[in-house]
C-alpha positions in Angstrom: 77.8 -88.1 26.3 74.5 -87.0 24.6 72.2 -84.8 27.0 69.5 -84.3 24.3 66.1 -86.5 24.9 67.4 -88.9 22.5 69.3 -90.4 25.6 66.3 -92.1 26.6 68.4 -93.7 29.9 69.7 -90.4 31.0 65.9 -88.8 30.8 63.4 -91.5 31.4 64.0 -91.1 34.8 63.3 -87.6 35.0 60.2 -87.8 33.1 58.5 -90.9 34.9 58.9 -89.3 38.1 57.7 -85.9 36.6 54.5 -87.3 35.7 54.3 -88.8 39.2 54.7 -85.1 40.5 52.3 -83.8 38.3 49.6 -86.5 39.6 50.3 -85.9 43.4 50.0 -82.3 43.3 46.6 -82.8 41.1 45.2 -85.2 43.5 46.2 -83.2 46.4 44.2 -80.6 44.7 41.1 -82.3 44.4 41.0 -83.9 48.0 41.4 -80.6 49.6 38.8 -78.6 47.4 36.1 -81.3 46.7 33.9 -82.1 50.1 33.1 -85.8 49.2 36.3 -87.0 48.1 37.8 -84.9 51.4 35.4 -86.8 53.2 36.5 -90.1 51.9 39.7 -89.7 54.0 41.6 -91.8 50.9 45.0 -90.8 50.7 46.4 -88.6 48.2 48.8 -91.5 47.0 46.0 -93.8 46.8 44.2 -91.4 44.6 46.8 -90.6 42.5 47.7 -94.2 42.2 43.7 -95.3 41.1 44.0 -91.7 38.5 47.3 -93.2 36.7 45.4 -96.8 36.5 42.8 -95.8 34.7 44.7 -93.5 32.2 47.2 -96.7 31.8 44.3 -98.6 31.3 42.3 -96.2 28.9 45.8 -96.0 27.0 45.4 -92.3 27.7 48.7 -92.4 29.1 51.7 -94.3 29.1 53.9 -95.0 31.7 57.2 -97.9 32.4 55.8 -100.2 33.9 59.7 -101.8 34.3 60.4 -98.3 36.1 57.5 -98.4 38.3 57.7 -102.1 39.4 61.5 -100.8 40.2 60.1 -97.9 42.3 57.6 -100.4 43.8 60.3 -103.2 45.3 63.2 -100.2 47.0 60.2 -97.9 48.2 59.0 -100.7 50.7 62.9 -101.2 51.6 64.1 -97.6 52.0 60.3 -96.5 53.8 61.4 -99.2 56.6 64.8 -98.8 57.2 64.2 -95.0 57.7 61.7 -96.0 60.2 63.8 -98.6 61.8 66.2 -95.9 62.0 64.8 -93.5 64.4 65.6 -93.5 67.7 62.5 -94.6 70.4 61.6 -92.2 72.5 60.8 -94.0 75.9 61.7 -96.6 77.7 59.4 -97.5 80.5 58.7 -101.0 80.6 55.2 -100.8 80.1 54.7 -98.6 77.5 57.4 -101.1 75.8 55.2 -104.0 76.5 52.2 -102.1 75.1 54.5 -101.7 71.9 55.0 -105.5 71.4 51.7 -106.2 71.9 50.9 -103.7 69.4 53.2 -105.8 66.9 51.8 -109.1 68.4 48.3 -107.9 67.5 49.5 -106.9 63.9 51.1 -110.2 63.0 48.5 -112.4 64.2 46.2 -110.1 62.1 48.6 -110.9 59.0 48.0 -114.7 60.2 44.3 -114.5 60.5 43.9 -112.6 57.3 46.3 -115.6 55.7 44.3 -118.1 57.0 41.3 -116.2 55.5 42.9 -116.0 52.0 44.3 -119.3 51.9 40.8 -120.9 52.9 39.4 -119.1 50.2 41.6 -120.0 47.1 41.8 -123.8 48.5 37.9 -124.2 48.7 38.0 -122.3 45.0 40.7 -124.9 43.5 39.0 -128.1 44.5 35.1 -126.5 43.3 34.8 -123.9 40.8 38.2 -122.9 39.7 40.5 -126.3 39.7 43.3 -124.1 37.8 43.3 -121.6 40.8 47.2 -121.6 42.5 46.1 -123.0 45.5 48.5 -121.0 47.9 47.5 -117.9 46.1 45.1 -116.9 49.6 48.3 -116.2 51.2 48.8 -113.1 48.9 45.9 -111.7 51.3 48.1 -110.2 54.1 50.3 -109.3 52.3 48.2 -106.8 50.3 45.6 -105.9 52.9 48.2 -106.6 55.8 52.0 -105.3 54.4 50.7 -102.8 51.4 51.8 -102.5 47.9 55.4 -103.4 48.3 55.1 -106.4 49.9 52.2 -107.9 47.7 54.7 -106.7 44.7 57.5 -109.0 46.0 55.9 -111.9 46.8 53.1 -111.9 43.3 56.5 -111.6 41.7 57.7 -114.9 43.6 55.0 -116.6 43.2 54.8 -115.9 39.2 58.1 -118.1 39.2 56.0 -120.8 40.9 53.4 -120.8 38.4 50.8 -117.8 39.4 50.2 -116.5 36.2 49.2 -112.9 37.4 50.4 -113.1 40.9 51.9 -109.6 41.0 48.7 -107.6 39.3 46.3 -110.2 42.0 48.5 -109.0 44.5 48.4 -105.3 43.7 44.8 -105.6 43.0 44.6 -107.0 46.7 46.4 -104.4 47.7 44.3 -101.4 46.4 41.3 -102.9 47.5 42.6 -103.0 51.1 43.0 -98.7 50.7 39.5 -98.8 49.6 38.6 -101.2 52.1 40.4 -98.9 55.2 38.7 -95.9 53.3 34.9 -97.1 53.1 34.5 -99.2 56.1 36.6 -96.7 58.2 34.5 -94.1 57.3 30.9 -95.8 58.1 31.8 -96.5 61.2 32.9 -93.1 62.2 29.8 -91.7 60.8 27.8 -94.6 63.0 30.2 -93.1 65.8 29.0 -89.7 65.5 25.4 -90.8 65.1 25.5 -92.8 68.4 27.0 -89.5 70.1 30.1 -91.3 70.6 32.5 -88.6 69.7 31.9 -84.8 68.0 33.4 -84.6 64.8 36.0 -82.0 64.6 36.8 -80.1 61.5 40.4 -79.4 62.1 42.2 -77.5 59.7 44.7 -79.5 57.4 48.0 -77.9 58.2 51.4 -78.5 60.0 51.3 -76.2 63.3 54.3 -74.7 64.4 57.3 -76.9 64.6 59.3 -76.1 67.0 62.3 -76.6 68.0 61.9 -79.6 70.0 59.2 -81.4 67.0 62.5 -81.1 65.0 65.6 -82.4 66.9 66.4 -84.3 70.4 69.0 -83.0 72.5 73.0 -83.9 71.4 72.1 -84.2 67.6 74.2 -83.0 65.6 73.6 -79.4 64.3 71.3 -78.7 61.1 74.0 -77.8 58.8 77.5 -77.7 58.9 80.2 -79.2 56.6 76.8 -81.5 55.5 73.2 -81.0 55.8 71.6 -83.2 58.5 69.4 -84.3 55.9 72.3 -85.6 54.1 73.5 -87.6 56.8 69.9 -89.5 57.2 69.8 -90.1 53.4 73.4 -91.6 53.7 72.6 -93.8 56.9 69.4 -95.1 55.2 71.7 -95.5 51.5 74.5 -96.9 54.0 71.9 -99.7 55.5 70.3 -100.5 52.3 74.0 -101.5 50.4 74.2 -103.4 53.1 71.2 -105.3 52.4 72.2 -105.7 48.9 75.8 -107.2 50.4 74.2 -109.5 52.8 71.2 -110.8 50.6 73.8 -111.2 47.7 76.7 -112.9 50.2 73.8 -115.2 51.6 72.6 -116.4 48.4 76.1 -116.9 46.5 76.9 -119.1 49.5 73.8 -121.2 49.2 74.1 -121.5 45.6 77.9 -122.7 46.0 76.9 -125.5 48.9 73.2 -126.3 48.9 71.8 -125.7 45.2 68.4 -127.3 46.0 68.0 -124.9 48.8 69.1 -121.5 47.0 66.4 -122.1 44.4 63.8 -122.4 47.0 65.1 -119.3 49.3 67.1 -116.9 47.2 64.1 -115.4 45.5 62.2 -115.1 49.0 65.4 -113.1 50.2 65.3 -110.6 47.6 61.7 -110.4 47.8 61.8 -109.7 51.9 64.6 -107.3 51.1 63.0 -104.8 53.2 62.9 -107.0 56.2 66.7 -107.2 56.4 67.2 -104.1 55.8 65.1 -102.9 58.9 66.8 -105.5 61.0 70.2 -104.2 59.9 69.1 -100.6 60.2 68.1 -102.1 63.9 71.5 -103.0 64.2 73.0 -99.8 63.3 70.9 -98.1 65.7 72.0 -100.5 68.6 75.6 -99.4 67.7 75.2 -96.4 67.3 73.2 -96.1 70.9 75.9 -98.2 72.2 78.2 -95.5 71.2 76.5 -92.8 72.8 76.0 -94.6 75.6 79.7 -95.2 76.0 80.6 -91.7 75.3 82.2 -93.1 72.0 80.0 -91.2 69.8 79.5 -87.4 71.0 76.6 -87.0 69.1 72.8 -88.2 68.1 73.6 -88.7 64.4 69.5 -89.7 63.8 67.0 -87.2 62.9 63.4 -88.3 63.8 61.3 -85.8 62.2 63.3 -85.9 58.8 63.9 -89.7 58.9 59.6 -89.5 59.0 59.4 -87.5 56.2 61.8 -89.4 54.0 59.7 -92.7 55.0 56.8 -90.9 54.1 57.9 -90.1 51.0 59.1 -93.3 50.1 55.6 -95.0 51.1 53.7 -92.4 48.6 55.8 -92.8 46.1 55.5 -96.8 46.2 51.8 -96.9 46.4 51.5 -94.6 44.0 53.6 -97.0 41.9 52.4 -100.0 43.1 48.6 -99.2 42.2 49.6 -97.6 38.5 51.9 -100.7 37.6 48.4 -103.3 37.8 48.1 -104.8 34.8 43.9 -105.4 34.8 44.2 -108.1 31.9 46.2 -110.6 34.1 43.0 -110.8 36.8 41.1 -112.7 33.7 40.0 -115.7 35.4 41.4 -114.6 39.0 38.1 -112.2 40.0 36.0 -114.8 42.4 39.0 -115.2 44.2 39.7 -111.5 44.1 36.1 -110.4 45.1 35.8 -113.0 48.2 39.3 -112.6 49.5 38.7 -108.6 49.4 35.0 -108.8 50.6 35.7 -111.7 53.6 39.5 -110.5 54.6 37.9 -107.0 54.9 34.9 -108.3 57.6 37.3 -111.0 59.1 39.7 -107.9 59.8 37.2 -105.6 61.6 35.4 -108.5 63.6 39.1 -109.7 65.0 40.3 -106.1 65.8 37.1 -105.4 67.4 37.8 -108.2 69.5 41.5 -107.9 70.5 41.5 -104.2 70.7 39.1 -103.9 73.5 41.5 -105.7 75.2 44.4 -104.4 74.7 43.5 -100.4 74.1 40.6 -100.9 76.7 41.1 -96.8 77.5 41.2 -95.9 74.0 39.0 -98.5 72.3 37.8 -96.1 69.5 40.9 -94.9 68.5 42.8 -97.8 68.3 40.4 -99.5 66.5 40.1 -97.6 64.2 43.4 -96.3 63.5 44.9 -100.4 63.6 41.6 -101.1 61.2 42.9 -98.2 58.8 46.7 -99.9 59.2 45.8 -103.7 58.6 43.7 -103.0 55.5 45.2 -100.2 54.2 48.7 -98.0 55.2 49.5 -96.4 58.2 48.7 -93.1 57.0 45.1 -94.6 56.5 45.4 -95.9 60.2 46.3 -92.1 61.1 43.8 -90.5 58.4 41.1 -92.3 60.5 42.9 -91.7 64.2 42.8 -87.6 63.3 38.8 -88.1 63.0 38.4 -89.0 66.8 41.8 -87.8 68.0 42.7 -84.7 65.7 45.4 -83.4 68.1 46.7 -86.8 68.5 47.0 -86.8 72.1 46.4 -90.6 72.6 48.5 -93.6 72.4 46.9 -94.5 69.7 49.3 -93.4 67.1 52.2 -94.1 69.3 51.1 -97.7 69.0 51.2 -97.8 65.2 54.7 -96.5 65.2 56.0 -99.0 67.9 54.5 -102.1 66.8 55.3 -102.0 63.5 58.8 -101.9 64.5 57.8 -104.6 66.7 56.0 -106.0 64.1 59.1 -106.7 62.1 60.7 -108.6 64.6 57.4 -111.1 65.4 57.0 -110.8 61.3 60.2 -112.8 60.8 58.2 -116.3 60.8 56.3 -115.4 58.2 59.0 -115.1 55.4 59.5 -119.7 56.6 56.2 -119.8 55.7 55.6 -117.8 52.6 58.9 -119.7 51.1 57.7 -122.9 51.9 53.5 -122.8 51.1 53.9 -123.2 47.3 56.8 -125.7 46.7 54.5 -129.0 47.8 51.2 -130.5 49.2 53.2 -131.4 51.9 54.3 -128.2 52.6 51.1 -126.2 52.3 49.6 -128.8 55.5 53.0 -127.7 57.5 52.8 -123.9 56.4 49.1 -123.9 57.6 50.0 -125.6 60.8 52.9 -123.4 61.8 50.6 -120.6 61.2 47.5 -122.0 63.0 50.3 -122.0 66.0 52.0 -119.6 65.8 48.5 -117.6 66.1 47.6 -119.3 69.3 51.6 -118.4 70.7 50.8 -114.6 69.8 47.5 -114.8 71.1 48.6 -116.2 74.4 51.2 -113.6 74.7 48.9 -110.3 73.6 46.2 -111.9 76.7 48.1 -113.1 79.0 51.6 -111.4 79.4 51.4 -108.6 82.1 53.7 -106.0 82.7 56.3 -106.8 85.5 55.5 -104.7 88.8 58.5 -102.5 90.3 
């Protein structure tokens, strides 16, 4: 085998996530040392990201594109199936029920944010721009909503229906949700502190002490033995994600061999939700493995929390630092009226609905779950948490919890949404269903997030 650098498959690897390093550190750099970008609260991925664009762009540097749509599509899958992984940490009833609000309140965001976008590029295809894909709206969400990954997966799938530039609009979408979260997050802090509403608190950007309790549960297994603990979450999350491939691949072979017609319409939507079955089936292996505990089958707590966090986390910066580098700013030619009054109207559409709904549902924490959902649903969740630390730097609140929980959650009340993303662009027809089922499934979510009340004991 040759190991020189004229393998260009043994090293490309290497050298594409080298740069990557090299960016992260140097953005890291910059947002610590220079107050106004500090100030900006964007996340050092999302910088990094924007800095690689504009070199790609320039042609001042040159990147794989192939290699960083690849790092795009299994970041999304491998971030949620180590979330999906860890093991909850309560179970009071109410505090559960909080939870799936939580992810009620983020999927009916997705919906009113599709509703948005698709109201958008139909008024656009039947005035100025007749050429527009008209299901390209629902492409909103799934930027501002789902992030990156998910506006990677489904621009791809809709290329194959005809978007020309899907992906980059999607992408595009995407990074202007992070600026979006950034900006408008940020005003309203600063008209928080105006108001006297809260003090803001210079904390100091480091870890704390981690003890040993922030590190493990009681009955996990120990930190290293014949393996490393941290090898054992890598190889449940690697264990979960060939699964995925087995199951995605078993389910579409067996459409193709009985129901053609239906394969071509689905099997592309399978692959490109690959990260939703792979958090369902990490779901299940958490079951069985709680099962197993319960049953004193399983002696120990094989899940690591804190590590399976950091291996999400890592996964997440690494795909939006992908995702952003990878847009290909040629392919928007024609697309940027649509781009401008999706990102400009599913921006103020987010904030006025969250405004709304939150005070309901966070009605002792209004602030910071405002803001930190606000920073989620247009952004990330570490854009949701960038913005939580400003009113709530100790995290004490429930506000972060309810991130976490209902976008677990969130991926269960999610699942409608991959029925109506695979049917919206195949016919007229369709699109009037797909819009239906999502004008009620909104009102079902709604119902449940105002009316459902926790049982009394």
């Amino acid at each position: 085998m040759d190991f020189s650098a004229a393998n260009t498959a043994l090293w490309n690897t290497v050298i594409q996530f080298g740069i990557i390093a090299v960016g992260v550190l140097f953005c890291n750099i910059l947002r610590r040392k220079i107050s106004f970008i500090k100030k900006a609260l964007a996340p050092t991925a999302v910088l990094t990201g924007f800095l690689f664009l504009i070199l790609r762009s320039t042609g001042l540097l040159e990147l794989d594109t192939d290699f960083l749509g690849m790092v795009t599509y299994h970041g999304i899958a491998i971030g949620f199936i180590a979330l999906s992984l860890r093991v909850p940490k309560s179970d009071l009833r109410s505090e559960k029920l909080l939870g799936a609000k939580s992810g009620a309140l983020i999927v009916s965001t997705y919906l009113i944010q599709a509703l948005t976008g698709l109201l958008v590029s139909v008024v656009l295809a039947f005035t100025l721009l007749p050429d527009l894909f008209m299901s390209s709206g629902i492409l909103l969400p799934m930027g501002y909503g789902q992030g990156a990954g998910q506006a990677n997966n489904i621009g791809s799938s809709l290329e194959t229906l005809g978007f020309t530039g899907g992906r980059s609009f999607g992408l595009s979408l995407a990074a202007a949700g992070y600026l979006c979260a950034c900006t408008v997050g940020v005003i309203y802090l600063n008209i928080l502190h105006k108001k006297g509403t809260y003090k803001r608190q210079y904390y100091e950007e480091v870890s704390g002490s981690l003890t040993i309790d922030d590190f493990q549960d009681k009955d996990e297994i120990a930190v290293s033995e014949s393996i490393d603990k941290f090898s054992i979450q890598g190889a449940l999350i690697l264990l979960v994600y060939l699964g995925t491939y087995l199951l995605t691949f078993g389910i579409t072979s067996l459409l193709e061999a009985v129901a053609p017609g239906v394969a071509d319409m689905v099997a592309s939507l399978l692959w490109g939700f690959n990260f939703i079955i792979g958090s369902m089936l990490a779901l299940l292996v958490r079951s069985i493995l709680s099962f197993g505990s319960r049953k004193k089958l399983i002696r120990h707590q094989y899940q690591n929390n804190y590590l399976l966090n950091r291996i999400s986390g890592l996964a997440f910066d690494v795909m939006i630092i992908a995702g952003i580098t990878s847009i290909n700013i040629e392919e928007l030619s024609g697309l940027w009226l649509p781009f401008i009054l999706m990102s400009v109207l599913g921006g103020a559409v987010t904030f006025v609905y969250l405004r709304v709904l939150c005070r309901k549902l966070y009605p002792d924490y209004y602030d910071e779950g405002f803001v930190s959902m606000y920073g989620m649903l247009t952004g990330t969740i570490s854009s949701g948490v960038l913005l939580l630390r400003e009113l709530d730097p100790a995290l004490e609140k429930p506000a972060v919890s309810n991130l976490v929980s209902g976008s677990s959650y969130g991926i269960i009340f999610g699942a409608p949404i991959l029925v109506v993303t695979g049917l919206i662009s195949k016919s007229n027809t369709l699109f009037i269903i797909s819009v239906g089922i999502v004008i009620v499934y909104l009102i079902l979510l709604l119902v449940f997030i105002l009316k459902v009340k926790p049982k009394k004991k």
